[in-house]
N, C-alpha and C positions, 0 to 999 in steps of 0.2 A: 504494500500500500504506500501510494504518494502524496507528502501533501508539500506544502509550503514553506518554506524556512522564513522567520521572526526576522530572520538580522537581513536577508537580501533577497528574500521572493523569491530563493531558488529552488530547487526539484529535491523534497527530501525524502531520500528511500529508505524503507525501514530495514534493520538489521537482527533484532529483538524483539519480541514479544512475552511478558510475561505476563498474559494473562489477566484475568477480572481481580484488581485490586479495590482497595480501600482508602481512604487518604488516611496517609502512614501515621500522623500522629492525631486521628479523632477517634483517641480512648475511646469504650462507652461503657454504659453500664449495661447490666442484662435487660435491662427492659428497656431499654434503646433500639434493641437489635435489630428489630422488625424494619424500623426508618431508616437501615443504613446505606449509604452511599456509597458506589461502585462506577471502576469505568474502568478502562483497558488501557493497560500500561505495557506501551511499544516506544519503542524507540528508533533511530533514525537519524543518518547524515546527510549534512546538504551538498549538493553536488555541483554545488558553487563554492558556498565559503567552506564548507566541511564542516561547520559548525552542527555538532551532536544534540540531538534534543527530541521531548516528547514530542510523539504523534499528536495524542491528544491533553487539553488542558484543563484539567480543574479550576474550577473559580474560585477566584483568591481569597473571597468570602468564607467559604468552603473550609480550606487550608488557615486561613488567619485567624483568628476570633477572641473573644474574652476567656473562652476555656484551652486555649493552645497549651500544650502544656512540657513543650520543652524549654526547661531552664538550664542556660548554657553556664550558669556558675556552681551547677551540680555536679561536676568533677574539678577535682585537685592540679590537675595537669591544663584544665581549662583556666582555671585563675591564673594559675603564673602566665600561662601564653599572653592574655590579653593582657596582662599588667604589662607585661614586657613589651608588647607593639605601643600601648600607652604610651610609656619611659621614651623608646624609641622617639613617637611625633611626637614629646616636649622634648627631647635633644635635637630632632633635626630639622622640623617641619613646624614647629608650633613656639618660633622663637622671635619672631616678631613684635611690635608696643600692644597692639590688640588678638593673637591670636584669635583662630575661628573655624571649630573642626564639625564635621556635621558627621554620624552615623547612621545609616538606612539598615532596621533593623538592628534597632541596639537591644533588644532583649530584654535581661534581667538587669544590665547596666555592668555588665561583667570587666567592658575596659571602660566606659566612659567615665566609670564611679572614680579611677585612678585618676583623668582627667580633671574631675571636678572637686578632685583634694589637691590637686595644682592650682586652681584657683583659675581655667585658663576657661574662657567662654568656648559653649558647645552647645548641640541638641542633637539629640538620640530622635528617631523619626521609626517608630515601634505599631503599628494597626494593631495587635492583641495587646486587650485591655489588662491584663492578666498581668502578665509580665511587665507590662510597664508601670504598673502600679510598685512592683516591687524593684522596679529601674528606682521611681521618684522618691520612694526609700531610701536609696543610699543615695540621695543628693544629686540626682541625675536631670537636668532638665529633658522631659518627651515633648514631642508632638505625637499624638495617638491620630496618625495616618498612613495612608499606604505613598510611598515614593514613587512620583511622575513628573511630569513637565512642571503642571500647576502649585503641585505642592514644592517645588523648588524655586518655580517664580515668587512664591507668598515667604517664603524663607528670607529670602534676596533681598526684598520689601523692607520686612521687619528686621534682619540680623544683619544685613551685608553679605559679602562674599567669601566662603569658605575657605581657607588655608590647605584643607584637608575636607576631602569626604572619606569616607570607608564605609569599606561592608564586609562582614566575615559570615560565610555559611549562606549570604543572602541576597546578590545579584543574581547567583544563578537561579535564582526560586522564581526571578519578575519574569512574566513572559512576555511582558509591553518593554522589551527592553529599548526600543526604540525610544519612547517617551522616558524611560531614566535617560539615555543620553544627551538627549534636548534639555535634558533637567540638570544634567550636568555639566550640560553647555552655559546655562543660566546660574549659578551656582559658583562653579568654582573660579576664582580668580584666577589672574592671567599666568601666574607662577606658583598656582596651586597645586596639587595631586591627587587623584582619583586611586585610591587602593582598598584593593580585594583577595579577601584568601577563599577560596573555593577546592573544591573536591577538584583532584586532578584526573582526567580522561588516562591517561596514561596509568594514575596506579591503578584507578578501576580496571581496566585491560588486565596489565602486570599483573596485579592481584587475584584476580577473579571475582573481584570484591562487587556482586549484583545487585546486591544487596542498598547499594549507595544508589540505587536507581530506585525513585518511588514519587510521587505526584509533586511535590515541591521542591524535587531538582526537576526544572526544567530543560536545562543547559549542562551540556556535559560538558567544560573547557578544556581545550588543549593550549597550550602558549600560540601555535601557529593559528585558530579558527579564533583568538582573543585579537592576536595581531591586526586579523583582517578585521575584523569588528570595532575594533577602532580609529582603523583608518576610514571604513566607510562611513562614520559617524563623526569626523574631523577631528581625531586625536591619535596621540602617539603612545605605541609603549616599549616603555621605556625600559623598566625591570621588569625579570620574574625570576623568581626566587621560591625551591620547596622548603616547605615545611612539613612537620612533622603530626599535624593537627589531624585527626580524622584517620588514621592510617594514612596519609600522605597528600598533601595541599600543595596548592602554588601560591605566593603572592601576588600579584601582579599589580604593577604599578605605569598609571596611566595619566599622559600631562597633553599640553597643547603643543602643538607640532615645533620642532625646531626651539622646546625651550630648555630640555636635558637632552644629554647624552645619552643614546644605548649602552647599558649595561654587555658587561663579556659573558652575564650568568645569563643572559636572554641569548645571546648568540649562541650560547651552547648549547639552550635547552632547545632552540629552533633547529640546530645541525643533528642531535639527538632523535626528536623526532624523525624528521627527513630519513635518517640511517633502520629508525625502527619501525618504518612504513607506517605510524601512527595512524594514520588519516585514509587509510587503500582499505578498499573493500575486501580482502581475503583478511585483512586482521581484524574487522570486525563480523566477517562469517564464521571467524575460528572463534572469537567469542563467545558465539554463541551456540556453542557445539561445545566449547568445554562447560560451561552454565549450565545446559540443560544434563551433563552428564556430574557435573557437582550434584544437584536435585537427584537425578537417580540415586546417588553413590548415600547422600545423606538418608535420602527415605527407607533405602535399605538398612542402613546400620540400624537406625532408629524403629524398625519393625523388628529386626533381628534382638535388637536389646527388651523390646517388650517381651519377646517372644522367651525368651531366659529370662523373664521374671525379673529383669533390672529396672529400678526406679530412674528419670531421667525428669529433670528438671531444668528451666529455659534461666540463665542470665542475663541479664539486664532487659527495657526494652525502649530500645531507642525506635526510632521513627522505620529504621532499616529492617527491624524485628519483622515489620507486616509483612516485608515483599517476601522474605524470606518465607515465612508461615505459610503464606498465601500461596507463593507461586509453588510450593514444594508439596501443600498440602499436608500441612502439620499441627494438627487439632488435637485437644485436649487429650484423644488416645493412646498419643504417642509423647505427650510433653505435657501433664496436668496443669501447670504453671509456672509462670513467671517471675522471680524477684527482682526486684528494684527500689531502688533508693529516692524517689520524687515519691513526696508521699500524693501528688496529685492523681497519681498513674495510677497507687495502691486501690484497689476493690474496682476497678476497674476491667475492660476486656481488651487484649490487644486487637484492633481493628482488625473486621473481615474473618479469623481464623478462630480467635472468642476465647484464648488462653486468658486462662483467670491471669492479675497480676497482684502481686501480693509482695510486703514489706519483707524488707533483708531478717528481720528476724527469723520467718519460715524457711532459710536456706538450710539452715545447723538446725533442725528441727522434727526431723533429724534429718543427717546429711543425707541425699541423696546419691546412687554409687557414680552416675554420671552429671552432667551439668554442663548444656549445649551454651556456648557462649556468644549470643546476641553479640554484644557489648565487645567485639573481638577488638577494635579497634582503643580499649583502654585494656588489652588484657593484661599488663605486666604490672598496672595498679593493680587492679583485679587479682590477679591470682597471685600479690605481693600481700594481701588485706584476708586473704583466703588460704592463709597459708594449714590452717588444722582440716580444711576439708580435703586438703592432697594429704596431709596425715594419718586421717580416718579411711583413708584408701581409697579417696575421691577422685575421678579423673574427669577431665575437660573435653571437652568435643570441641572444635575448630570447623569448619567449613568452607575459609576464601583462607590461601589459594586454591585449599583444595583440602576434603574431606579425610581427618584425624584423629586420633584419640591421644591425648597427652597427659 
């Protein structure tokens, strides 16, 4: 199936399909269930910019709301990151007589909070009410709306012009990306900077990590389909830079033509690709040929473990949990439930598949012999904090790159 690509109206062919999902993070409770919301989650390269993205799109209404309930300051490894890019734009970027940084999608206030015990003028720009309540908590100024043109021209109005925008986890979710860059055009100052850390196309590939595919990424980025995308949009970029965030991020960093320098860590990461055929259709055919053979190989262990009478238990559940559940077909029969540490998630169901989720107290409770690890991407916290249930003879299940027992 073909449809249209967002960034350049070109021909986007699908390479993936995983089927009738859910939107990843609309918990529910049991008597929700009946009303729940479903649509087909494929994916798809453009065959112009190469730029990676959903077929189809959930409405942002849908995905956003006062009950969202991922809080990104719910891990340990999450706080220092953002503290650090913080520190960062007040050492390099936010040293000017008025600095002025804007966030799209500032969450819980997880870096802007570090900003705003600098004393340095910002706004976090957050649509769920949830989360932002607990942003203005720690001293965070919000705008509770969704980021576009208009809401960047009203910003410009009222605050002046941005030193800094950023987004981390959250450009790739806008599917009007168009209208953020107009907004970005309006926004950011002449010798400002546009930066974003996002899920990288490359280690999803690498990894086999499918899972990072679910209704609010919309955009799968590579350095090269970012490059083109800012250039058709009248911008430059500049840097990219991985990180270690998610199982594996990029920075990217984006200014107005001819006002930085290219980085040598963008040259590299552009000749990298180019050698690792990133962007060619046979490496996203073999994608998805090793995907659907991760799901076989899991569904079997995991039938094979009921079948021996072993209790298995799901950890964590991040947003990546549903695709995973969903697309593999992994119900209560085979995985009774979920632990997790947001107590918002706690008695709740994870979308589409309807695994109970239940507080970390019920992990040791007793322990059970296996423990499939959602959350793979914090596992070295994770199985650093869990250290008496590999004691008790507890072992982990893994599944990207590829399905094991540890």
């Amino acid at each position: 199936m073909d449809t249209r690509c967002r960034v350049c109206s070109g021909t986007v062919r699908e390479f993936i399909d995983l089927g009738r999902q859910p939107t990843a993070n609309g918990f529910l409770l049991p008597s929700e269930v009946a009303g729940e919301f479903f649509f087909r989650l494929a994916v798809g390269a453009c065959q112009e910019c190469r730029m990676v993205q959903l077929l189809e799109e959930v409405p942002q209404e849908l995905r956003y709301h006062a009950g969202y309930r991922y809080h990104a300051s719910g891990s340990a490894a999450h706080r220092s990151h953002f503290e650090n890019d913080a520190k960062r734009f007040l050492r390099t970027e936010l040293t000017g007589p008025d600095p002025f940084i804007v966030e799209i999608g500032c969450n819980d206030g997880v870096m802007l909070s570090t900003i705003s015990t600098a004393g340095v003028r910002h706004l976090g720009v957050e649509p769920s009410g949830d989360v932002a309540d607990l942003a203005r908590a720690k001293g965070v100024r919000v705008l509770s709306a969704f980021f576009d043109e208009q809401t960047a021209a009203d910003i410009r109005i009222r605050h002046g012009v941005a030193d800094v925008v950023f987004g981390a986890n959250t450009i790739c979710h806008i599917a009007h990306i168009a209208s953020v860059f107009r907004g970005i055009d309006q926004l950011l100052g002449p010798n400002g900077v546009f930066v974003f850390e996002e899920p990288y196309l490359g280690t999803i590939i690498e990894q086999m990590a499918f899972d990072q595919i679910y209704d609010e990424h919309v955009f799968y980025f590579s350095v090269t389909s970012v490059k083109e995308m800012a250039a058709r949009f009248g911008f430059e970029l500049v840097d990219a830079e991985r990180i270690p965030l998610h199982g594996g991020e990029i920075r990217y960093t984006i200014a107005r033509p001819a006002t930085r320098a290219p980085s040598e860590s963008l040259a590299e990461l552009l000749a990298q690709e180019q050698a690792g055929k990133l962007s060619e259709e046979q490496t996203f055919a073999q994608f998805g040929s090793n995907v659907a053979r991760i799901r076989d190989d899991l569904v079997t262990l995991l039938t094979d473990l009921r079948a021996e009478g072993k209790r298995v238990v799901g950890y964590g559940a991040p947003g990546k949990s549903s695709t995973v559940t969903n697309y593999c077909g992994i119900g209560p029969d085979l995985v009774p439930f979920v632990c997790d540490s947001t107590p918002s998630k706690q008695g709740h169901l994870i979308p589409g598949s309807h695994l109970p989720v239940r507080p970390p107290s019920e992990f040791s409770d007793p322990y059970p012999d296996y423990a499939l690890l959602f959350a793979w991407n914090h596992s070295k916290e994770i199985m650093a904090k869990e250290e008496d249930f590999r004691a008790s003879g507890g072992k982990w299940i893994r599944y990207v790159p590829e399905v094991e027992v540890l």
